[in-house]
matplotlib code that plots the C-alpha trace (Angstrom):
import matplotlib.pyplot as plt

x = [95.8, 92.5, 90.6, 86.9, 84.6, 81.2, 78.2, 76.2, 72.7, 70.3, 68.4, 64.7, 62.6, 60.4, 56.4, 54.1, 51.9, 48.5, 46.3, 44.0, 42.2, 40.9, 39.7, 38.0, 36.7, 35.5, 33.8, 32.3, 30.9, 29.6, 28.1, 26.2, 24.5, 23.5, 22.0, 20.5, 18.6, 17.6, 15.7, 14.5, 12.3, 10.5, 11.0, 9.0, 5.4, 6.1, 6.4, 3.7, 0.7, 2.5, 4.5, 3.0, -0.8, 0.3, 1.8, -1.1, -3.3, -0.6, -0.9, -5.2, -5.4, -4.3, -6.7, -10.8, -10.6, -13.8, -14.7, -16.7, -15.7, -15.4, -13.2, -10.6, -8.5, -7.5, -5.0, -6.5, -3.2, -4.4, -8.2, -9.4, -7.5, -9.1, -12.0, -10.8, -9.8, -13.2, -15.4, -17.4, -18.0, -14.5, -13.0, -16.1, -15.0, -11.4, -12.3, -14.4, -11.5, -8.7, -11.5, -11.9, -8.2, -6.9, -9.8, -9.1, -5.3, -5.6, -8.2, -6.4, -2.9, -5.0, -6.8, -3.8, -1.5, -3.8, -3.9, -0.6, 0.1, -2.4, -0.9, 2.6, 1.5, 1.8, -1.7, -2.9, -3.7, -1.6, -0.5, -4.8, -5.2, -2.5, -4.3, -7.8, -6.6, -5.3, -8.8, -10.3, -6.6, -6.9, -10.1, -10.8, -12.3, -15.3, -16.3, -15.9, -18.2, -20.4, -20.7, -20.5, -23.5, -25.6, -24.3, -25.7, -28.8, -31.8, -34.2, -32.3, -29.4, -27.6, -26.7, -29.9, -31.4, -29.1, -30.4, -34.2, -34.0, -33.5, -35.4, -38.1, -38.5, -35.3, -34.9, -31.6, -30.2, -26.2, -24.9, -27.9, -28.5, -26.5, -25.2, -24.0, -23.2, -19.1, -18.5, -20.3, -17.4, -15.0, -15.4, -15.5, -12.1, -10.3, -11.3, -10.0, -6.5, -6.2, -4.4, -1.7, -1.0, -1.1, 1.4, 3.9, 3.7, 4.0, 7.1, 8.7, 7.1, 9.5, 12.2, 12.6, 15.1, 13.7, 16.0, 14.6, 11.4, 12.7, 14.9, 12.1, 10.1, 13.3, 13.2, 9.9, 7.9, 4.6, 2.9, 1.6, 4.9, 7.0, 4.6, 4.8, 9.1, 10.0, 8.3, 6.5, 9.9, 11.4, 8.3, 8.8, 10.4, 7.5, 4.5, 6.1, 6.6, 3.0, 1.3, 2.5, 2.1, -1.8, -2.6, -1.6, -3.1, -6.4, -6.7, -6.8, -9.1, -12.0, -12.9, -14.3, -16.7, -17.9, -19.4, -20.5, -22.1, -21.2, -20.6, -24.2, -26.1, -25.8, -21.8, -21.6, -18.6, -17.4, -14.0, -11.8, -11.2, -15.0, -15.3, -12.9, -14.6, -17.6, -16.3, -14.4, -16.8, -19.9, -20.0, -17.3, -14.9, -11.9, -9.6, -11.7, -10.9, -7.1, -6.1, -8.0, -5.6, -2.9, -3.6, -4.3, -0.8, 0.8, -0.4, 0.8, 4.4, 4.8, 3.3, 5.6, 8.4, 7.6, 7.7, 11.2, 12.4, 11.4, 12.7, 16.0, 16.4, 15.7, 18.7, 20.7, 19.8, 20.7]
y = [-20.4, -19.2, -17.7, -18.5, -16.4, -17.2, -15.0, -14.4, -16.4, -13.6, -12.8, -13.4, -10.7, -10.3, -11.1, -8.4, -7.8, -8.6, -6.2, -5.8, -2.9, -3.7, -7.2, -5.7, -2.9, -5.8, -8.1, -4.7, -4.4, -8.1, -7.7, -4.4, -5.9, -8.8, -7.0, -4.7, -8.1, -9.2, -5.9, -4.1, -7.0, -6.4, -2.5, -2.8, -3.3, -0.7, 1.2, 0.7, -0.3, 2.3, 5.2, 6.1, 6.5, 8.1, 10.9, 10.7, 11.7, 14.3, 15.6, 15.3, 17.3, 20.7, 20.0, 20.1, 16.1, 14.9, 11.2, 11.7, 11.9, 15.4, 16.0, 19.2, 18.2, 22.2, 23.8, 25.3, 25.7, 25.2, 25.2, 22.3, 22.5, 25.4, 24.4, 21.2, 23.5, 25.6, 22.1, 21.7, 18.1, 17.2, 18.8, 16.9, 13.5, 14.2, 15.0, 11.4, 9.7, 11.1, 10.2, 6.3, 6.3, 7.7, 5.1, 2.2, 2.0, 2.7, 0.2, -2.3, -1.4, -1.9, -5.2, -6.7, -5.8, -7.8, -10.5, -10.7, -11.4, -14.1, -15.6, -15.1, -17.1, -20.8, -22.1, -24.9, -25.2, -22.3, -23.2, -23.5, -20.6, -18.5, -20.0, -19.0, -15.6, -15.2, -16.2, -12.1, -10.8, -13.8, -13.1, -10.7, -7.1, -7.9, -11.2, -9.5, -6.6, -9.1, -11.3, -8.1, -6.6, -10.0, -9.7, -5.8, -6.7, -5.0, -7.2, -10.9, -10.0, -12.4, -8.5, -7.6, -10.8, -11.4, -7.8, -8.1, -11.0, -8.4, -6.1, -7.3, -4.2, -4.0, -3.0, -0.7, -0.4, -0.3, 0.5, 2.3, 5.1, 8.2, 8.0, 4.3, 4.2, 5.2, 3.3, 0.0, 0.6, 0.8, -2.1, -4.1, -2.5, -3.7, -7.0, -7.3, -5.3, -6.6, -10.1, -8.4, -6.5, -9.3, -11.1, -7.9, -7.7, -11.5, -11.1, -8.2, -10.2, -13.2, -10.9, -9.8, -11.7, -13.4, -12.8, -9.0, -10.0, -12.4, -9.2, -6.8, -9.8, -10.5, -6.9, -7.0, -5.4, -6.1, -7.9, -4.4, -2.8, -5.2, -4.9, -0.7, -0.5, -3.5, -5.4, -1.5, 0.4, -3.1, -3.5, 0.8, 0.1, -2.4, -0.3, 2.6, 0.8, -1.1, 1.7, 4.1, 1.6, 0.5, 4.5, 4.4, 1.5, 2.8, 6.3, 4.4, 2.1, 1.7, -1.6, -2.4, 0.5, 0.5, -2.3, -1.7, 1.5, 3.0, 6.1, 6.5, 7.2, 11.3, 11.1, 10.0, 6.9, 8.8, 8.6, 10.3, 7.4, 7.2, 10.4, 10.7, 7.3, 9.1, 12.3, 9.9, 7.3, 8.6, 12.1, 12.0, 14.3, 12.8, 16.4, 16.4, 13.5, 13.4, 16.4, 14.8, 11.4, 14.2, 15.9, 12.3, 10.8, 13.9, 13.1, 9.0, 10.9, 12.8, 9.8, 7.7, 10.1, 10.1, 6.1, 6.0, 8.8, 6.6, 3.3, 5.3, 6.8, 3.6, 2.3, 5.0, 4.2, 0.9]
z = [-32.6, -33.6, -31.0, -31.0, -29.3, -27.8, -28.6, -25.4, -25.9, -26.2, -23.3, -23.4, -23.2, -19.9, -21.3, -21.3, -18.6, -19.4, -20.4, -16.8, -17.5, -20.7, -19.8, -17.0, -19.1, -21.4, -18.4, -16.9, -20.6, -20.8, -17.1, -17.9, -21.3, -18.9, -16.7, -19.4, -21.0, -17.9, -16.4, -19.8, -20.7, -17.1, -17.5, -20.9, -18.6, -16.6, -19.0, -21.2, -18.2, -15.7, -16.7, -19.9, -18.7, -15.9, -18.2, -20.5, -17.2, -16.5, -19.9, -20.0, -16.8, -18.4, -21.7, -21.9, -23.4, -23.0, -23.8, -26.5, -30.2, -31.0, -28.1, -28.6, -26.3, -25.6, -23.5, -20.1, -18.0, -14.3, -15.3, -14.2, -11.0, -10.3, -10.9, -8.5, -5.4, -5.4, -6.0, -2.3, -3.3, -4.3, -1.4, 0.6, -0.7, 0.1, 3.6, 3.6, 2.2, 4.7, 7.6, 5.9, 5.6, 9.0, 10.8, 9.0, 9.2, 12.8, 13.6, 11.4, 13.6, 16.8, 16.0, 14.3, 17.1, 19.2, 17.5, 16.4, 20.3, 20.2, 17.6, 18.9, 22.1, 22.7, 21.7, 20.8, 16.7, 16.6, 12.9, 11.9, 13.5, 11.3, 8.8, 9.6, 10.3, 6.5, 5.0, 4.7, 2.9, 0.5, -0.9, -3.4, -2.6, -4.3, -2.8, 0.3, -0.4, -1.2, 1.7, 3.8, 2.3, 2.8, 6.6, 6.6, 4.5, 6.7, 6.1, 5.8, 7.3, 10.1, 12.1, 11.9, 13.0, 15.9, 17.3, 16.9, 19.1, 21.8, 19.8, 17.3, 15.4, 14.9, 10.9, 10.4, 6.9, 8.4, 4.5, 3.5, 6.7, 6.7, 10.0, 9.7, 6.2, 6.7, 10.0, 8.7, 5.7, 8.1, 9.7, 6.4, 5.4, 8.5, 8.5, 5.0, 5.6, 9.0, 8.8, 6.5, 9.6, 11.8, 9.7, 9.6, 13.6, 14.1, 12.2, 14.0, 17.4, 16.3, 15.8, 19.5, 21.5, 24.5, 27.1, 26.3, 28.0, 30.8, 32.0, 32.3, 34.0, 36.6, 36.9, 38.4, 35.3, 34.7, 31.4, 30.4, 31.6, 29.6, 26.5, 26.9, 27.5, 25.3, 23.1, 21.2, 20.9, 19.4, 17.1, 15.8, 12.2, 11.7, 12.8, 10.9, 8.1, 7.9, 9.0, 6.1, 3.3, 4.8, 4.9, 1.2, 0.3, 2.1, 0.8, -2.3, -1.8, -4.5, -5.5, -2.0, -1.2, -4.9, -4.4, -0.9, -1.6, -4.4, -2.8, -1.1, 0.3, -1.0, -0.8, 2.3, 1.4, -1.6, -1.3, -4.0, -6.1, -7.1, -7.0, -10.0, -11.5, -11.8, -13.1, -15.3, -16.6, -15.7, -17.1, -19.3, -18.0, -18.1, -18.0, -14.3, -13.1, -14.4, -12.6, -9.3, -9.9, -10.2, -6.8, -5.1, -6.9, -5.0, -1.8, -2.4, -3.6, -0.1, 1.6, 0.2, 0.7, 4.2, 4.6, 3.0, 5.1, 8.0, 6.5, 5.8, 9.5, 11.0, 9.2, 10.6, 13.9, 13.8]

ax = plt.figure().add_subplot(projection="3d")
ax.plot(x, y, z, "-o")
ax.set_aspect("equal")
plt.show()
């Protein structure tokens, strides 16, 4: 007999795994040009209206550029910032524009704290009066410089006209006096900044649980008790955070005191900003006034630096 044998079947060979990492080196790939086409389009801006003059003033403040057409545009090292540091009136308009900062983000925190509180109450219109109270942040510096200077006017002025009718000689020029030139400002730039503030504290109000406030009140604490030990430590990230990014905003402020005053009367509301405007535009230095934008970008840096700092502890904390 013939003896047939059977050849095993062959045995299939297990399939490959699938190649993981470089399909996920291929999506990571994919993900980071799509990311790359979605920000360098809005990176382009920034770059152009932003970064680039920004070095072109950090470049003009160590030259002698002039803006005129035979400008050298020279090397002069640290020239022009010594010639900053030993300038009376620069360092006199720096002092002005700390002063105008410091007041009016404090007064701006005060009065919108208060009536953040009003607003946080249960009145009637409530949703009218939020609105009202964000009429001076949406309108434009300018127009507001405006109508404040036709408020101040000496001679037409509804200020002036309310006073002489307790006293008819009554005939102060509030923007135009030495003494009331930089507090009339003042005023005018906290009612502009101060519903923005409002808005940020009604937020952080919302924010604060009730039953926070209905314990200190079982507890027997006061309104002003309750307001001091609850409702101010809970609102600390927000004033912080406000309060830092209002001084910045204020110390450089320019558009709204230009048109108030224009830095007058003799200096008195020159803040830095027109200082360097007029260094700038006016007498054609513009080495001058770059390294002044320098020194005032360096105090905005360590400003800045000081609100992140803050922003980043608080997260800590909590």
């Amino acid at each position: 007999m013939t003896t047939v044998t059977q050849t095993p079947p062959p045995v299939p060979l297990a399939p490959s795994a699938p190649a993981a990492p470089r399909r996920t080196s291929r999506m990571v790939v994919a993900r980071r040009k799509e990311v790359a086409a979605l920000v360098i389009p809005s990176l382009i801006p920034i770059l152009i209206f932003s970064v680039a003059p920004l070095l072109n003033g950090v470049y003009l403040a160590f030259t002698d550029a002039t803006l005129s057409r035979n400008s050298s545009n020279a090397f002069t090292g640290l020239g022009q910032f010594r010639k900053l540091f030993g300038d009376a009136l620069f360092l006199e308009s720096f002092k002005i524009g700390m002063i105008w900062a410091f007041s009016v983000t404090l007064l701006q925190l005060a009065a919108g704290l208060g009536l953040a509180l009003l607003l946080n109450a249960n009145l009637r219109f409530q949703g009218v009066t939020r609105l009202l109270a964000l009429i001076p942040w949406a309108m434009p510096p300018v127009v507001v410089a405006i109508m404040w200077k036709m408020l101040y006017n000496p001679n037409s002025g509804p200020i002036n006209g309310a006073i002489r009718l307790f006293d008819p000689g009554f005939a102060l020029d509030w923007l135009g006096s030495f003494g009331t030139a930089l507090p009339a400002a003042i005023i005018v730039g906290v009612w502009v900044g101060m519903p923005q503030t409002s808005i940020t504290l009604l937020a952080g109000l919302q924010q604060i649980p009730d039953e926070l406030v209905e314990a200190a009140e079982m507890d027997g604490a006061s309104t002003w008790s309750s307001f001091v030990h609850v409702t101010l430590p809970a609102l600390r990230p927000v004033i912080t955070s406000i309060t830092s990014l209002n001084f910045i905003w204020n110390f450089n402020s320019f558009g709204l005191v230009y048109v108030l005053t224009e830095g007058g009367p003799g200096g008195q509301t020159m803040l830095p900003m027109l200082f360097a405007y007029n260094e700038a535009f006016k007498y054609r230095d513009i080495a001058y006034a770059a390294a002044m934008g320098n020194v005032m970008v360096l105090v905005v840096v360590v400003l800045l630096m000081f609100y992140l700092w803050t922003q980043f502890r608080t997260e800590r904390e909590d």
